[in-house]
C-alpha positions, -999 to 999 in steps of 0.1 A, spaced: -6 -228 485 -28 -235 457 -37 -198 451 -25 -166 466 -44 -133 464 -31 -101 469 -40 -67 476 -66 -61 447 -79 -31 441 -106 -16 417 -121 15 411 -155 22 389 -163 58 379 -139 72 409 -156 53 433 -130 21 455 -147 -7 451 -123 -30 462 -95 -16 488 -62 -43 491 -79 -76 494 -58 -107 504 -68 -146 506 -49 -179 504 -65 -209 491 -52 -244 496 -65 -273 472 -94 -286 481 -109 -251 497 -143 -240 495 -143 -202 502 -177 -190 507 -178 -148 499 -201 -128 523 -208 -99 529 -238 -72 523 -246 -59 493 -224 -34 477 -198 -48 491 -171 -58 462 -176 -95 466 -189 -98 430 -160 -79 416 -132 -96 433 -146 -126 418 -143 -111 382 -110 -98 389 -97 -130 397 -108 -144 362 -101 -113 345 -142 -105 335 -129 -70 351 -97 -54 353 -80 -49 385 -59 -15 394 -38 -34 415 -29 -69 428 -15 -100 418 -26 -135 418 0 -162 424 -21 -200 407 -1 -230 412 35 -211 415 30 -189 388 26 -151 396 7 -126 375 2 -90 378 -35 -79 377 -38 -52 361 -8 -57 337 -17 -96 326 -5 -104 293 -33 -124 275 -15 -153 272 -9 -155 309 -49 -148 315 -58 -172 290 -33 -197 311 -55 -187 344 -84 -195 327 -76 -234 315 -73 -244 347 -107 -222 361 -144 -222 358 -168 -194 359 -205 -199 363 -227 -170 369 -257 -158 385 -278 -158 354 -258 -188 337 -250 -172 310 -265 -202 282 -262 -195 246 -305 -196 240 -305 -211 206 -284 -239 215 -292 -271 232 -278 -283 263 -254 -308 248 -239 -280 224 -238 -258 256 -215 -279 273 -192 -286 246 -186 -259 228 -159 -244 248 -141 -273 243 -142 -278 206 -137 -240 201 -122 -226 232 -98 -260 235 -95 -274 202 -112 -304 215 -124 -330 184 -161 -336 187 -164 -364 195 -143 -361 225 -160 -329 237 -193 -353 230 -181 -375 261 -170 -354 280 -203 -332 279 -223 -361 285 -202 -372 317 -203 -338 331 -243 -335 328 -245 -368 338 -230 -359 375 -254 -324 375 -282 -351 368 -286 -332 333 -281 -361 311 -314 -367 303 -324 -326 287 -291 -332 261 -313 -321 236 -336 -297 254 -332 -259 244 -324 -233 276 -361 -221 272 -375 -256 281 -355 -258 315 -369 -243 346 -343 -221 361 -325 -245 385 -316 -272 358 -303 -242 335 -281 -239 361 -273 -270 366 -263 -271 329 -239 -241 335 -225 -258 360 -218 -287 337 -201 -266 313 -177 -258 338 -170 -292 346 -165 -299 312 -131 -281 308 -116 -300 340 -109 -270 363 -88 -269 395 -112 -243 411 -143 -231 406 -154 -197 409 -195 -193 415 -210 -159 419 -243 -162 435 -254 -190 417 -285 -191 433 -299 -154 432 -317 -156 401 -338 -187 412 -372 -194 427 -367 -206 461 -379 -243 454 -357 -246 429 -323 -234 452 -319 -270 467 -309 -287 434 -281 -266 425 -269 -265 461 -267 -298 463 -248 -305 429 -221 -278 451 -227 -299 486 -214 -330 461 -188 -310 443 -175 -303 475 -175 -337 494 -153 -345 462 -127 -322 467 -133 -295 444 -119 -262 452 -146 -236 448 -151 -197 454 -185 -187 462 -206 -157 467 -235 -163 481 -261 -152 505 -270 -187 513 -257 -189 554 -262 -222 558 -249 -235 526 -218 -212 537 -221 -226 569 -222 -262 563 -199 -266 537 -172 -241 532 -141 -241 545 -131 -207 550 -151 -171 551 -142 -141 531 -167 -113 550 -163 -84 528 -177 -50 534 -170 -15 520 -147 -33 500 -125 -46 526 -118 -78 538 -131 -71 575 -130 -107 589 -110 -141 569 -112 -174 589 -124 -208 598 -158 -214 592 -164 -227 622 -149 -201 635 -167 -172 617 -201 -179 628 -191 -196 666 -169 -168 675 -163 -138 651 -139 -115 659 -148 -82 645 -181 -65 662 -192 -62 624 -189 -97 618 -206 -104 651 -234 -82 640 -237 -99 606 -236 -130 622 -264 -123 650 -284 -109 623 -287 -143 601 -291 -163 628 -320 -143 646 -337 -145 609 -335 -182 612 -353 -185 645 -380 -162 634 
């Protein structure tokens, strides 16, 4: 087991947002997150990486066990070596370009010489098909190659798994296909990914395993195939007969 999640919980303002959520996740999984909205998928996410600050739960990465909520920072900044976080609004530093977006986690979060960080930037824009915009400022890219460049960034630093929370909210619907297919080719490579997404048959096609979240509670965990063929909770079933009827209309 490449990572093992355990009963997280988190409360905002006195209100459970997540309530004892469990998931296993081999090498090579891609977990796609649903659920409606308000549901905690974006906040077990963040909890995972430590963006928020779980009341309870523990997260066992590669054999090694950490409590949520009591994570010393040297064990969070362990976690996040080996992780990747690209968000729905990508998060790009505005007054820096594309190349020195990419590698300046590595010279300052990883001590990386420039140079190196140079090559490895380059590569990793090179497979988002970003290698042409190294000098182009976040301002001059349309939303979907911004994104593109995020997910770059994260590439960058090697990660084992990926986490990607809604990556495609943010963008005009033309633009959706490009950075789903950089994921489609992420996946077909191996890469063990995380996502929340509303996109069903992204989810659909190429994850692995569903997370169906609601009222912050894991109410369905499966098979893919499974999830959408034959669910086994009446709310997943409704969830499910819902997307699909909105695809034949």
């Amino acid at each position: 087991m490449m990572l093992e999640i355990k009963n997280v919980h988190k409360t905002f303002d006195g209100k459970e947002i997540l309530k004892g959520i469990d998931l296993n996740v081999e090498k090579g999984d891609v977990v796609a997150i649903l659920g409606p909205s308000g549901s905690g998928k974006t906040t077990f996410l963040r909890c995972l990486n430590f963006l928020e600050r779980a009341d309870q739960g523990t997260i066992n990465f590669d054999g090694e066990q950490v409590d949520l909520k009591t994570a010393r920072k040297r064990q969070i900044a362990d976690i996040r070596q080996k992780t990747a976080f690209v968000f729905q609004n990508y998060n790009l530093f505005q007054n820096k370009t594309v190349l020195q977006n990419v590698t300046l986690g590595l010279t300052a979060a990883r001590h990386m010489n420039k140079e190196e960080a140079k090559q490895k930037a380059i590569k990793a824009l090179e497979k988002v098909g970003m290698a042409d915009r190294l000098d182009s400022y976040p301002s001059q890219l349309p939303g979907g190659q911004q994104q593109r460049v995020a997910i770059a960034r994260g590439l960058a630093t090697d990660p084992e798994i990926i986490y990607f929370d809604e990556p495609t909210s943010a963008l005009d619907p033309e633009l959706i296909g490009e950075v789903l297919s950089v994921m489609r080719q992420l996946a077909e490579e191996g890469m063990t990914m995380l996502v929340v997404t509303h996109e069903m048959e992204f989810a659909r096609s190429v994850s692995r395993k569903i997370l169906f979240l609601e009222g912050g509670k894991a109410i369905e965990t499966g098979p893919t195939q499974e999830f959408f063929q034959n669910p086994k909770t009446d709310r997943a079933r409704e969830f499910v007969n819902r997307i699909l009827s909105s695809r034949e209309e």
